[in-house]
C-alpha positions in Angstrom: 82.7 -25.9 -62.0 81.1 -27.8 -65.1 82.6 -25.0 -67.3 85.9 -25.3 -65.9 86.2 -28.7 -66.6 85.6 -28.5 -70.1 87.9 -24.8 -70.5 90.7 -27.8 -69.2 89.6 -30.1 -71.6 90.2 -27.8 -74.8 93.6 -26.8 -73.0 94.2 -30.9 -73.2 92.8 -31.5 -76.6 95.3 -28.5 -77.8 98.3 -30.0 -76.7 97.2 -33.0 -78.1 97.0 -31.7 -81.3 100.5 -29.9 -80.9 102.0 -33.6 -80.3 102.8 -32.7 -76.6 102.1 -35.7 -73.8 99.8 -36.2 -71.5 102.6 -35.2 -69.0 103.6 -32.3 -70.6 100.4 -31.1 -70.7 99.6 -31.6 -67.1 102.7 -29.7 -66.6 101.5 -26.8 -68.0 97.8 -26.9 -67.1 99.3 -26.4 -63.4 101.5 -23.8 -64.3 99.1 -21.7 -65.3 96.0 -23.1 -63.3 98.2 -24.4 -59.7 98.1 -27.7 -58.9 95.0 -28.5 -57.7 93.3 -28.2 -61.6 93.7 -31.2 -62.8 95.7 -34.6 -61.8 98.4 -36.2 -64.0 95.9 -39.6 -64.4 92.8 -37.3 -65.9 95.1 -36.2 -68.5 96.2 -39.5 -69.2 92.5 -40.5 -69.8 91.5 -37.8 -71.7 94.7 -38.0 -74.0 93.7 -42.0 -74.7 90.4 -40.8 -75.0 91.8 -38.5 -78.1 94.1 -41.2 -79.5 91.3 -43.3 -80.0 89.5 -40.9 -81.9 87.0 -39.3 -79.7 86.8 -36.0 -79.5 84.0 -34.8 -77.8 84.8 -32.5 -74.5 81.3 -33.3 -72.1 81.4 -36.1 -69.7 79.7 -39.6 -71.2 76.3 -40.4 -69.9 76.9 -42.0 -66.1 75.1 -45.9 -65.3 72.3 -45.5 -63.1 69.0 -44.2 -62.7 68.8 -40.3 -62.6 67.5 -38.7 -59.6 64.1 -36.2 -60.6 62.8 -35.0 -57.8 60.2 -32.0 -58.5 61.0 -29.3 -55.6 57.5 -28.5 -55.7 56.5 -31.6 -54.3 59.2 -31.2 -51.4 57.8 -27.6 -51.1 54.5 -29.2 -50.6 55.0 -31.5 -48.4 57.1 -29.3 -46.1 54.2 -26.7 -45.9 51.8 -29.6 -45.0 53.7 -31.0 -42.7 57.1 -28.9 -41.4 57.7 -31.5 -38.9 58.9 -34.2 -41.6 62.2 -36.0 -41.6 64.3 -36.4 -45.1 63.7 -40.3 -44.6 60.2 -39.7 -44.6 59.6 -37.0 -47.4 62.3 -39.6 -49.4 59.9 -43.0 -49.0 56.8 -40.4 -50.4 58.9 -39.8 -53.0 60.7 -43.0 -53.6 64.4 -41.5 -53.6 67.1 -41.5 -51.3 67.8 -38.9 -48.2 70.2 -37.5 -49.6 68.8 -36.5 -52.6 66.3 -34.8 -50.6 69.2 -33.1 -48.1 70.6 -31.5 -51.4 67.5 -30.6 -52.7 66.4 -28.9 -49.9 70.1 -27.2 -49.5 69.4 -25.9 -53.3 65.7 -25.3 -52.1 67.6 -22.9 -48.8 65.4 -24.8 -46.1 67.2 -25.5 -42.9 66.1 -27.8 -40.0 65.6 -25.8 -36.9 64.3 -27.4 -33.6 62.8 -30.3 -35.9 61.3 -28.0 -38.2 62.2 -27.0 -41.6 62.0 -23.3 -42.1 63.6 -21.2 -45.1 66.6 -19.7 -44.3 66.6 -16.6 -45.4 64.3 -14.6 -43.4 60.6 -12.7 -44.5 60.9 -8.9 -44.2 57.9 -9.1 -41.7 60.5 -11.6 -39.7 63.1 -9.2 -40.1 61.0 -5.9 -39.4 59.9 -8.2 -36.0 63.2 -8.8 -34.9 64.3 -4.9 -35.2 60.9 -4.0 -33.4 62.0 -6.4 -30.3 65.6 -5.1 -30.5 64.3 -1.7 -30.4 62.2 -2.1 -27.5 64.5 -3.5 -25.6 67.3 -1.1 -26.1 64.5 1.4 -24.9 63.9 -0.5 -21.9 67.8 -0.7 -20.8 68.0 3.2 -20.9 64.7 3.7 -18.9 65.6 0.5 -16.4 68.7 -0.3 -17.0 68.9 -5.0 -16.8 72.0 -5.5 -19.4 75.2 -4.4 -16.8 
């Protein structure tokens, strides 16, 4: 996504150079990428952006503090405790919820009767659940219960 953005703003800084218009560019961007790639006040902002002389294509450095959260720790205290809340793995690590929702949806934990498990399964999980379904396929030819 990150790279996409930037791919558009070489397209803009281009037609910049060309003398074309921040409308004229936007034009063409969604020509070529539809209309969802960019909207017409973006290329406004990156073309005033370019006229007053700065040229650099990454996104400026955003207000606020930035979130580091070590998935380690939220590994850690998930294995001590698989029982914990977001709310309460976020006040051990003094950030918000949220953070720790995403990071645990990066981490691929899911919350599953109030427990966080992985959500990919182990192989002896999945080896487990073939065993069971085998055994009870046997059972339905020998006495048959699923009609």
């Amino acid at each position: 996504m990150e790279n996409q953005k930037e791919h558009f703003r070489h397209i803009l800084l281009f037609y910049f150079r060309k003398g074309k218009n921040a409308s004229q560019a936007h034009k063409k961007l969604c020509a070529v990428y539809g209309d969802e790639a960019l909207k017409e006040r973006q290329c406004q902002n990156w073309f005033a952006k370019f006229r007053s002389g700065d040229f650099s294509l990454k996104d400026d450095k955003r207000s606020g503090r930035p979130v580091e959260v070590d998935d380690a720790l939220i590994k850690a205290i998930i294995n001590s405790d698989c029982h914990s809340t977001t709310r309460e793995i976020a006040e051990k690590l003094h950030v918000s919820h949220t953070c720790i929702e995403n990071h645990l949806k990066q981490l691929g934990y899911v919350q599953k009767l109030d427990t966080w498990v992985p959500h990919e399964l182990k192989e002896s999980q999945l080896t487990q659940r073939i065993s069971s379904c085998d055994l009870l396929k046997k059972r339905n030819e020998n006495d048959p219960f699923l009609k």
